[in-house]
C-alpha positions as CSV (number, residue, x, y, z in Angstrom):
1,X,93.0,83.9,67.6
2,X,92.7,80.0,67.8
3,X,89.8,78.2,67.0
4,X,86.8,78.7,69.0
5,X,86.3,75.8,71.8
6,X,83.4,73.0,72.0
7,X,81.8,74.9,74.3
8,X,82.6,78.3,73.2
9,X,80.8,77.0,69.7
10,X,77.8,75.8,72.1
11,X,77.8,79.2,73.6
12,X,77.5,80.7,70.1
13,X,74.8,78.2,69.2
14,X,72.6,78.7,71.9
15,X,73.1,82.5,71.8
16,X,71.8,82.6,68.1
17,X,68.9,80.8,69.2
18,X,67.5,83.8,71.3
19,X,67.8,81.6,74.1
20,X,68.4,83.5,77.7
21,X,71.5,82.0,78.9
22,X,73.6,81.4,82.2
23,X,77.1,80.8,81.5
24,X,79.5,79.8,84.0
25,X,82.9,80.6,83.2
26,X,86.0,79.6,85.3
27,X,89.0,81.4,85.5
28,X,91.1,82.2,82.2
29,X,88.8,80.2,80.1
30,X,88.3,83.4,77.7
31,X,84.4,84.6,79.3
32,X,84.8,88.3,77.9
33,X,86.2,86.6,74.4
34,X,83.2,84.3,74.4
35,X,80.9,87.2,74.6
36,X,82.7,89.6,72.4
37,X,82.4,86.1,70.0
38,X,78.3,85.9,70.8
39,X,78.1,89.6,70.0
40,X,80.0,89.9,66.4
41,X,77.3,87.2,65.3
42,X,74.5,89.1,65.4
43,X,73.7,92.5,63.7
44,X,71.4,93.3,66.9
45,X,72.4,96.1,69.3
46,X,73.1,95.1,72.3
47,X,74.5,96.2,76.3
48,X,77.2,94.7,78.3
49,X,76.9,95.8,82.0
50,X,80.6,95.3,83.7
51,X,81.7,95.0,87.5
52,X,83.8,98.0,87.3
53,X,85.5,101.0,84.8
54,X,88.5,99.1,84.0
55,X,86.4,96.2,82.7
56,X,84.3,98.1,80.9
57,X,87.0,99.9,79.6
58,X,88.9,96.9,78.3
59,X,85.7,95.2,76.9
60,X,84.5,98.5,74.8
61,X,87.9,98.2,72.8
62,X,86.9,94.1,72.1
63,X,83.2,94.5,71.5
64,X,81.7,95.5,68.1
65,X,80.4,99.0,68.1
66,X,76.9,97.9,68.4
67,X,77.1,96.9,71.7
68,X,77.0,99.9,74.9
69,X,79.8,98.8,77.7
70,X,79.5,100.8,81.1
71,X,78.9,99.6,84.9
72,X,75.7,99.5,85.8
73,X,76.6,102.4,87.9
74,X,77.2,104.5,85.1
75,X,74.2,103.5,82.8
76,X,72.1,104.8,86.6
77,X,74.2,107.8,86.6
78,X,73.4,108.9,83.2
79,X,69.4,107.9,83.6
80,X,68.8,109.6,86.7
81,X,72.2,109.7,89.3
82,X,73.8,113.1,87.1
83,X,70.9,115.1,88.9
84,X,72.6,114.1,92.4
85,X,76.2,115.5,91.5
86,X,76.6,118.0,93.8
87,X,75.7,115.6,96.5
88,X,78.4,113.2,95.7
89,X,81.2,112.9,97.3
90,X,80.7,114.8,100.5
91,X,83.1,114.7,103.7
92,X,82.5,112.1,105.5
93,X,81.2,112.5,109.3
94,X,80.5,110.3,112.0
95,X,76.7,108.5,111.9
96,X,75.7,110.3,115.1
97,X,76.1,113.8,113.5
98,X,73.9,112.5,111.1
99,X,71.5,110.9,113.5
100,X,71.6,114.5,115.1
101,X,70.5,116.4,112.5
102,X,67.7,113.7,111.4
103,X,66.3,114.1,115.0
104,X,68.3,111.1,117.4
105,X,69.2,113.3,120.0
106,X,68.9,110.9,123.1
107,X,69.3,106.8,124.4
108,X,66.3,104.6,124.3
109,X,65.8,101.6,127.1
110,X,64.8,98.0,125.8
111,X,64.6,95.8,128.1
112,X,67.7,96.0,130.6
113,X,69.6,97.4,127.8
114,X,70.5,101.2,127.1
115,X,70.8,102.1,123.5
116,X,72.6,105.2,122.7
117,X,71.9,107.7,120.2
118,X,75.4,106.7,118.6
119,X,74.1,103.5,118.5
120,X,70.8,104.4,116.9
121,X,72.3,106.4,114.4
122,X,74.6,103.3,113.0
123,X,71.6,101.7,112.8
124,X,69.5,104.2,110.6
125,X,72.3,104.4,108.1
126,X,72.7,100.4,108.2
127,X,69.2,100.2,107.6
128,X,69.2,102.6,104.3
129,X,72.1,100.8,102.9
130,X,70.6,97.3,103.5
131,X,67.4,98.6,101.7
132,X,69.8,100.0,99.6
133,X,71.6,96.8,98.5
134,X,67.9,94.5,98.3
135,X,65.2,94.8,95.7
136,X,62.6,95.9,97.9
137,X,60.6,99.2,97.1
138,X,60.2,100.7,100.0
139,X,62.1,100.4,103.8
140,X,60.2,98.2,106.4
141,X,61.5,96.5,109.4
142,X,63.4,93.9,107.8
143,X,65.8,96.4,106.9
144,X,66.7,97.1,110.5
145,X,69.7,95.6,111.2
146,X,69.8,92.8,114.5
147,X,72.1,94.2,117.7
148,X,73.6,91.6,119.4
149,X,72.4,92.7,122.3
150,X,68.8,92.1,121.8
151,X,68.3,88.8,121.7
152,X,64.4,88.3,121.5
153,X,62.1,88.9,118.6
154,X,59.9,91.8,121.2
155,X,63.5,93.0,121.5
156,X,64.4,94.2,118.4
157,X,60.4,94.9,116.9
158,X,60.7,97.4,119.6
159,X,64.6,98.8,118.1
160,X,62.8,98.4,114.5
161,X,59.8,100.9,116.1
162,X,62.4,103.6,117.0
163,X,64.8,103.0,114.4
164,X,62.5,102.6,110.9
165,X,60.7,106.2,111.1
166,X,64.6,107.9,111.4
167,X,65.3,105.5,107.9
168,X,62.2,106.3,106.2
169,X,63.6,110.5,106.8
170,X,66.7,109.4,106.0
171,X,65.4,108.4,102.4
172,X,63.8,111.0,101.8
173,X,66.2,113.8,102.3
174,X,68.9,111.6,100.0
175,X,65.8,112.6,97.3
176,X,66.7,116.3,97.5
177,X,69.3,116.8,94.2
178,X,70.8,120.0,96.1
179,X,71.4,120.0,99.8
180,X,71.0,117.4,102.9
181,X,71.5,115.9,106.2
182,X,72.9,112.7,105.0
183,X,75.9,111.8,103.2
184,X,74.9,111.2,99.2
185,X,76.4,107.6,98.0
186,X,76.9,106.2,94.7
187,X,74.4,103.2,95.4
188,X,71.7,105.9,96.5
189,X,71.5,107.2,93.0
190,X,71.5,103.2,91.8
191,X,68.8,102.6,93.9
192,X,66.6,105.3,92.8
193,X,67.2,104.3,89.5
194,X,66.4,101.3,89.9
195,X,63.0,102.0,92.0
196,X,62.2,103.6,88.9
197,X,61.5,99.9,86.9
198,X,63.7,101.1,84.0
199,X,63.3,99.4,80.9
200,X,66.6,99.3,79.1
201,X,66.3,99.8,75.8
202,X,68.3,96.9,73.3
203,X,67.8,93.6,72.0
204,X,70.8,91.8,74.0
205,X,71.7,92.2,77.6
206,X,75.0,91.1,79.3
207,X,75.7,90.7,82.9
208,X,79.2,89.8,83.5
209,X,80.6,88.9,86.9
210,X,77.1,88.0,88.1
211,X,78.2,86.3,90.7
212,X,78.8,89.0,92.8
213,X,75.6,91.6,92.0
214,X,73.5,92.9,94.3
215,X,69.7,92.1,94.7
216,X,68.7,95.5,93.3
217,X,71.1,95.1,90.3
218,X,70.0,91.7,89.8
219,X,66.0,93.0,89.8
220,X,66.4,95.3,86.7
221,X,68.4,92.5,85.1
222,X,65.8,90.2,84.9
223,X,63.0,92.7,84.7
224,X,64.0,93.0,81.2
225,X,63.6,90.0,80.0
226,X,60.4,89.9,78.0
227,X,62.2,92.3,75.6
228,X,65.6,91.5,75.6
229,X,67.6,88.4,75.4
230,X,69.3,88.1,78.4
231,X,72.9,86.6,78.8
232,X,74.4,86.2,82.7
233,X,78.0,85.4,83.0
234,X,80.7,84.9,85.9
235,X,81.8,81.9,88.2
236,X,79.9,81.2,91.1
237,X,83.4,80.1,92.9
238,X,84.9,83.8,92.2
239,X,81.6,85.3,94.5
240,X,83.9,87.0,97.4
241,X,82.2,90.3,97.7
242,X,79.3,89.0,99.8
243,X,80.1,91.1,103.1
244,X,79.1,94.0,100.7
245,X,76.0,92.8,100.1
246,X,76.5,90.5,96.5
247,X,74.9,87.6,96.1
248,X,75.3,84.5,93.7
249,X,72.5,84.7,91.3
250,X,73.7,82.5,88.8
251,X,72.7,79.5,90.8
252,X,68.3,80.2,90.5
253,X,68.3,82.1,87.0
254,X,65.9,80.6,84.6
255,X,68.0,80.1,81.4
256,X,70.0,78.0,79.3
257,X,73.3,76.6,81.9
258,X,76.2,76.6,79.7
259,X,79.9,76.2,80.9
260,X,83.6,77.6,79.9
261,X,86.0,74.8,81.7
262,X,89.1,74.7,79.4
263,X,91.7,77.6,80.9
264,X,93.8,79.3,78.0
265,X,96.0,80.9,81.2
266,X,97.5,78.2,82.4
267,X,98.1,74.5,82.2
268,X,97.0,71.1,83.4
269,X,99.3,71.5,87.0
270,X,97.8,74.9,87.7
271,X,94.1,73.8,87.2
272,X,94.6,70.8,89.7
273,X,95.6,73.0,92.1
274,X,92.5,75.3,91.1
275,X,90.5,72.5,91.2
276,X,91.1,71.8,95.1
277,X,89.5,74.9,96.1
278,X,86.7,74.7,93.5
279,X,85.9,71.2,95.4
280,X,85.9,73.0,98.7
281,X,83.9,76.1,97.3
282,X,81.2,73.1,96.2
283,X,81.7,75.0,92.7
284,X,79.2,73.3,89.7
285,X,82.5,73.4,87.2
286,X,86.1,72.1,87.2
287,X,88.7,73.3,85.1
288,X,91.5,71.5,82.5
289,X,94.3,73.7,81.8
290,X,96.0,74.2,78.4
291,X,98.8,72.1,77.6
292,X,100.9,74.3,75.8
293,X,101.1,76.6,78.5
294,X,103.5,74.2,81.0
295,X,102.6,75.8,83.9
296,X,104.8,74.9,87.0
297,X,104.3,74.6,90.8
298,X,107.0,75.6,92.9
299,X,109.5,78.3,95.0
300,X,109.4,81.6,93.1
301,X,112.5,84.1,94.6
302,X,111.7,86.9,92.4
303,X,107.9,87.0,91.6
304,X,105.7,89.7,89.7
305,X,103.2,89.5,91.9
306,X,102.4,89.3,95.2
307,X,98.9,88.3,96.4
308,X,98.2,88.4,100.0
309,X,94.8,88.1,101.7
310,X,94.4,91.2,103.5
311,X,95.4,95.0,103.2
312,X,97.6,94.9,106.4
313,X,98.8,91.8,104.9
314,X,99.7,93.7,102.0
315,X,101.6,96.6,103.4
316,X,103.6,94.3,105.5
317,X,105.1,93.0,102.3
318,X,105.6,96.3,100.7
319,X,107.7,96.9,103.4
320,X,109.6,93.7,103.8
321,X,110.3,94.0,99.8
322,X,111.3,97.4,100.1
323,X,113.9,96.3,102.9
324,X,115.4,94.3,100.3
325,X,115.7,97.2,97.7
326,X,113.4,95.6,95.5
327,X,111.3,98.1,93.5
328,X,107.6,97.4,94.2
329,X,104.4,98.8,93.3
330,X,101.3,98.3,95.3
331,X,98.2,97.6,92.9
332,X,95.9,100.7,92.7
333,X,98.7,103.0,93.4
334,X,99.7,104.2,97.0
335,X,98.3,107.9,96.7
336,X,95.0,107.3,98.3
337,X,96.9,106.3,100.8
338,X,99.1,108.4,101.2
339,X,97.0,111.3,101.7
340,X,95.3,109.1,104.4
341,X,98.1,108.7,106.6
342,X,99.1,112.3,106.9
343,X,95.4,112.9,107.7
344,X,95.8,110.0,110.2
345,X,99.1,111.4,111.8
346,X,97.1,115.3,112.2
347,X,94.3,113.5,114.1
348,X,96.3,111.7,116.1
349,X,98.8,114.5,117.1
350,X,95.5,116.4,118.2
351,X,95.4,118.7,114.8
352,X,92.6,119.2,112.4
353,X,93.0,117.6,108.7
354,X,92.2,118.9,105.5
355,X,91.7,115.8,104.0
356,X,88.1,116.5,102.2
357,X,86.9,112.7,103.4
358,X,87.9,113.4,107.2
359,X,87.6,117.1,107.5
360,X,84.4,116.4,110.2
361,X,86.4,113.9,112.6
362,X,87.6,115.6,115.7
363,X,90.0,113.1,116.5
364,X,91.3,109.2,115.6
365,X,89.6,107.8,118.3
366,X,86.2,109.0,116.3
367,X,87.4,107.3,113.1
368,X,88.1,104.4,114.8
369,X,84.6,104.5,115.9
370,X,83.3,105.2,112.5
371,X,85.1,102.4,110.6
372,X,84.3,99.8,113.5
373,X,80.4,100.8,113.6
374,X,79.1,102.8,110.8
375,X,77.9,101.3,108.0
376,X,79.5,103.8,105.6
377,X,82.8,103.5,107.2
378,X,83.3,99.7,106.7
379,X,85.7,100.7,103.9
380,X,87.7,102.2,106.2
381,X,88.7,99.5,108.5
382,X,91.6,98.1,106.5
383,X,93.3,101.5,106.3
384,X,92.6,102.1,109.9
385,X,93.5,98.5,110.9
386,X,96.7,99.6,109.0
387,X,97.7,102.8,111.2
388,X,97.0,100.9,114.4
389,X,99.5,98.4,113.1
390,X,102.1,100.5,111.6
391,X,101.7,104.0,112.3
392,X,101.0,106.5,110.1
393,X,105.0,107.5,109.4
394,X,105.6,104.3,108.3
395,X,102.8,104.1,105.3
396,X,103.7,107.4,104.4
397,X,108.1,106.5,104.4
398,X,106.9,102.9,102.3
399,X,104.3,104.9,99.8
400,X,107.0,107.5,99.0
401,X,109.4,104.5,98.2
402,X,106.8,102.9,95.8
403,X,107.6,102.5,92.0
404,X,104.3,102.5,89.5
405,X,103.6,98.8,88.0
406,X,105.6,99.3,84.1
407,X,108.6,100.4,86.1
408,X,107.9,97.5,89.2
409,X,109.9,94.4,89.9
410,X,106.9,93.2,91.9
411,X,103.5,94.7,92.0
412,X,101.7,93.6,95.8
413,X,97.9,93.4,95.6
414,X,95.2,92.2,97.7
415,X,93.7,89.0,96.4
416,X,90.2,90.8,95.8
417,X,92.0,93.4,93.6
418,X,93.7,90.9,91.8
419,X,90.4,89.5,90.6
420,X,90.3,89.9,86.6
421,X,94.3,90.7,86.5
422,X,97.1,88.0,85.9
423,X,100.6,87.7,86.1
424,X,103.9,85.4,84.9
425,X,104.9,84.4,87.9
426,X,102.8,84.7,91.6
427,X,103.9,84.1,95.0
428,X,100.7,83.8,97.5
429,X,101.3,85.7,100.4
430,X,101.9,84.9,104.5
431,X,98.2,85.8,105.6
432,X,96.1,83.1,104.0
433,X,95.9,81.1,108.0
434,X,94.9,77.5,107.4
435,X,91.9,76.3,109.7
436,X,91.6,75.8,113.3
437,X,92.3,72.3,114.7
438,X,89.2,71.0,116.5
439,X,88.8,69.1,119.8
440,X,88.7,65.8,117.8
441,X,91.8,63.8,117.3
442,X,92.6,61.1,114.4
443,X,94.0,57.3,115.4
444,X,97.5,59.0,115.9
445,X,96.6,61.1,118.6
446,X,96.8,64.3,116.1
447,X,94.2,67.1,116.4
448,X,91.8,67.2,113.0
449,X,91.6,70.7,111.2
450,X,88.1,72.4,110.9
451,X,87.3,72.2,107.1
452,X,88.2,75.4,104.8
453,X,84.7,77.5,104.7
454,X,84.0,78.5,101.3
455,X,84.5,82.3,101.7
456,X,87.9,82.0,101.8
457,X,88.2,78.5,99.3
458,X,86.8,81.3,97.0
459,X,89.4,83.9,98.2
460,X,92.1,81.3,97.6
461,X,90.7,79.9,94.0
462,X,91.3,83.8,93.0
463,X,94.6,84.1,94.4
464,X,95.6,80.7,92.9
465,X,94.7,81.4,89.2
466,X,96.2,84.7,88.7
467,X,99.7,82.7,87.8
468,X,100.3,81.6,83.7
469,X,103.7,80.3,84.3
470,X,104.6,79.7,87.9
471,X,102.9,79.3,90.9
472,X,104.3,79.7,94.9
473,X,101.8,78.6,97.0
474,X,103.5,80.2,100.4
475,X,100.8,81.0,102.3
476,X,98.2,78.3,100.9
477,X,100.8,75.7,100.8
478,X,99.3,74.3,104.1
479,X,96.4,72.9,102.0
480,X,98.2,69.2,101.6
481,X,98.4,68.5,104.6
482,X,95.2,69.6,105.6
483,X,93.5,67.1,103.1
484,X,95.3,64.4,104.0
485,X,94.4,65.4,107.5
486,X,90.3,65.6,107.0
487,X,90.8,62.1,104.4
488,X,92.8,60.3,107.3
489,X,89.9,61.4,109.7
490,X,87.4,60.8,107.3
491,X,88.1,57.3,106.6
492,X,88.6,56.1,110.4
C-alpha cells in the first residue's frame, strides 16, 4: 500500500484524539481505506454501519476483527426486525385493498373535489412511509402527504382529518409479528427499532455514505454520541437518493470537518472533468487526480461499462449491444427481471400470474396504477415504464441473451447502481438530456440553456468517476457547450 496521504494522516490524527468527525470524501480518494486505517490504530471495538450488503461485505474482509460491519438494516433486524419474519416479504397488492380492509370503503368531498377511496388509500400508506423515513415518534398531520388538488391550507387539514386516524391503524397492525392487513416492509422493522432509542453498544461508530441516510437513521446515529466516538463519512455531491427519502446530513453535524480530495482512481484529466459537476452540485470539495494513473478523455468503441441514466435507458442499450453480438451483462443480473416480464405478459394477455410479488393484481392496468400512485409501488415504475416501452417479449428475448459480468464484454448499469463500482474504460450513455433552452437569448440571437439542477450534476459526477483509464462522455458530452453558453450569457 503507498504511503498514507496528508490528509489521510490528518484523518488518523484527529481520529486518535476522540474527536467526533465528519469526513468528506470524494470519489476514489480511498474513504473505506481511510477508515479501515483509523480503525487498525486503536485497540477499541468499534461498528461500521454500510449503505448496503455488498459494502459491508467488502469492508468486513478490510476491517480488523474488532470492528462489527452490517447495514443498519441488519443491526435493526437482529435487535428487533427477526420477530417480523413471517411478515416480510408478502405479495404485493394494490393500496385500496389495503385501504379496504383498514376501513376506506367510500369517496370523501372537499371542497368541489371528490376523493376516492383509491385515492385515500395511497395516501394512508404514503403517510406511514413518510413517518417511516423521518425521526418523529409518533404520526401527526405532517405526515399526510399534499394532493395537488387541494390547494388551500382548510383543504388539506380537512384530507389530514380523514386520512391520519386510517395511518395511526395502519401502524399499529404492522406491530402484530404474525398476521395483518398491511404489507410488512423492511423500513417498518427499522423504524420500530429505532423508536426504541437504542443505544448501541461500542466505543467507535462509523456511518459511511452519510450523505444519503434517512432522518430516522441519522437520529440513532447521533443519539449515540455521548458514549461513542462518532465518525460520519461520504460526499455530499454523491447524495442522489433523495426521492427515497435521504437527506445530506453531513452539511449540519457537529464534528471535526475533514476532507479526502486526492483520487487514487484516476488522474488529473478525469478530475477536471469531475470537478465541473462538483461546481454545479455547489459541492464543499474539489478533487486532484493521481498522476500516475494517465487517465484519458475521449471516443471509447469497445467500453466495459456502460452507464446510462435511467433503467429504460438501460435496456435500450442491452439491446442495441446485443444487435451487434456483443456479449453484455446487465449490472445486478437480468433474472428479477426476467420473472417480471413473463408475469407482465400473463396480465396483460388477461391470465393470472404466479409471480409471488403480483399474485393480487387482476390485471396490468392495476399495476400501472400501483406503480404510478402507491407509495410502495414507486419501485416499480422503471420496470413498468420498461414494458410499456418494449413489451414484455422483448425483455424476456434480451435477458435470455445476457452473459454474467466475469464472462461480459460490457456490463450496462444504471448510474445509481454504479455508485461504489468502477471500471477501465466507461462510455456514458444516450439518456443524460442536457437542459432546456429558456426564452432568453445571448447577443447572437441564440437561445441560453436553463442551468444543470444539482440532482442530476450529482447523477452525472457518479457516472463520470466510475472510469480509471478512459472516459467517453456520449451522453454528457453536451456540457461544453453549455458552459460556454451560460459564461457568454453571463458576461453580457
Amino acid at each position: 500500500m503507498s504511503a498514507p496521504t496528508d490528509e489521510q494522516i490528518q484523518a488518523s490524527d484527529s481520529f486518535r484524539s476522540g474527536r467526533h468527525l465528519v469526513l468528506q470524501a470524494g470519489a476514489g480518494t480511498g474513504k473505506t481505506t481511510t477508515l479501515a486505517m483509523l480503525a487498525a490504530s486503536t485497540k477499541q471495538r468499534g461498528r461500521y454501519l454500510a449503505f448496503n450488503k455488498d459494502i459491508a461485505r467488502d469492508a468486513a474482509n478490510r476491517f480488523p476483527r474488532t470492528v462489527i460491519c452490517k447495514t443498519a438494516h441488519a443491526t435493526a433486524y437482529a435487535a428487533l426486525g427477526h420477530r417480523y419474519a413471517d411478515r416480510l416479504n408478502g405479495p404485493r397488492q394494490p393500496a385500496w385493498k389495503t385501504g379496504q380492509a383498514l376501513g376506506i370503503t367510500r369517496s370523501i368531498r372537499i371542497g368541489d373535489h371528490e376523493i376516492s377511496h383509491k385515492t385515500l388509500s395511497h395516501a394512508v400508506l404514503r403517510a406511514v412511509k413518510r413517518f417511516c423515513y423521518s425521526a418523529d415518534r409518533a404520526l401527526t398531520c405532517q405526515h399526510v402527504p399534499h394532493l395537488r388538488r387541494l390547494a388551500t391550507h382548510a383543504e388539506h387539514a380537512q384530507l389530514a382529518d380523514v386520512v391520519l386516524p386510517f395511518a395511526v391503524k395502519a401502524w399499529a397492525d404492522l406491530q402484530n409479528p404474525d398476521q395483518g392487513m398491511v404489507r410488512f416492509e423492511h423500513d417498518h422493522y427499522l423504524k420500530m427499532w429505532a423508536l426504541t432509542q437504542p443505544k448501541i453498544e461500542t466505543d467507535f461508530l462509523f456511518l459511511d455514505e452519510a450523505q444519503d441516510t434517512n432522518p430516522v437513521l441519522e437520529q440513532v446515529f447521533t443519539a449515540q454520541r455521548d458514549h461513542a466516538q462518532l465518525v460520519m463519512v461520504g460526499d455530499s455531491a454523491q447524495a442522489i437518493y433523495g426521492w427515497r427519502g435521504a437527506c445530506d446530513v453531513m452539511t449540519d453535524f457537529d464534528a471535526d470537518a475533514l476532507t479526502l480530495t486526492r483520487s487514487f482512481r484516476f488522474g488529473p484529466l478525469l478530475a477536471e472533468q469531475a470537478n465541473r459537476w462538483l461546481e454545479l452540485a455547489e459541492s464543499p470539495i474539489r478533487l486532484t487526480g493521481s498522476d500516475a494513473i494517465p487517465t484519458e478523455i475521449g471516443d471509447v468503441a469497445h467500453p466495459d461499462a456502460v452507464l446510462c441514466r435511467t433503467n429504460i435507458g438501460a435496456m435500450a442499450e442491452v439491446m442495441h449491444l446485443l444487435s451487434e453480438g456483443r456479449r453484455v451483462a446487465l449490472a445486478r443480473g437480468g433474472h428479477t427481471l426476467a420473472s417480471l416480464a413473463l408475469a407482465a405478459r400473463d396480465l396483460k394477455e388477461g391470465r393470472h400470474t404466479t409471480h409471488p410479488e403480483l399474485v393480487l393484481f387482476a390485471t396490468w392496468g392495476d399495476v400501472q396504477d400501483y406503480a404510478t400512485y402507491d407509495p410502495a409501488g414507486g419501485d416499480l415504475q422503471p420496470f413498468v415504464d420498461l414494458v410499456d416501452t418494449h413489451g414484455p417479449d422483448a425483455i424476456l428475448t434480451a435477458v435470455d441473451e445476457l452473459t454474467d459480468e466475469e464472462h461480459a464484454e460490457v456490463t450496462v448499469s444504471t448510474a445509481h447502481k454504479a455508485k461504489g463500482r468502477e471500471w477501465s474504460t466507461v462510455r456514458i450513455g444516450d439518456d443524460f438530456p442536457p437542459p432546456k433552452d429558456t426564452d432568453q437569448s445571448d447577443a447572437e440571437g441564440r437561445p441560453i440553456p436553463e442551468a444543470v439542477n444539482d440532482t442530476d450534476a450529482r447523477l452525472a459526477y457518479v457516472a463520470v468517476t466510475r472510469a480509471r483509464r478512459r472516459l467517453d462522455l456520449g451522453g454528457l458530452s453536451w456540457i461544453d457547450d453549455h458552459r460556454a453558453r451560460r459564461l457568454i450569457a453571463s458576461e453580457a
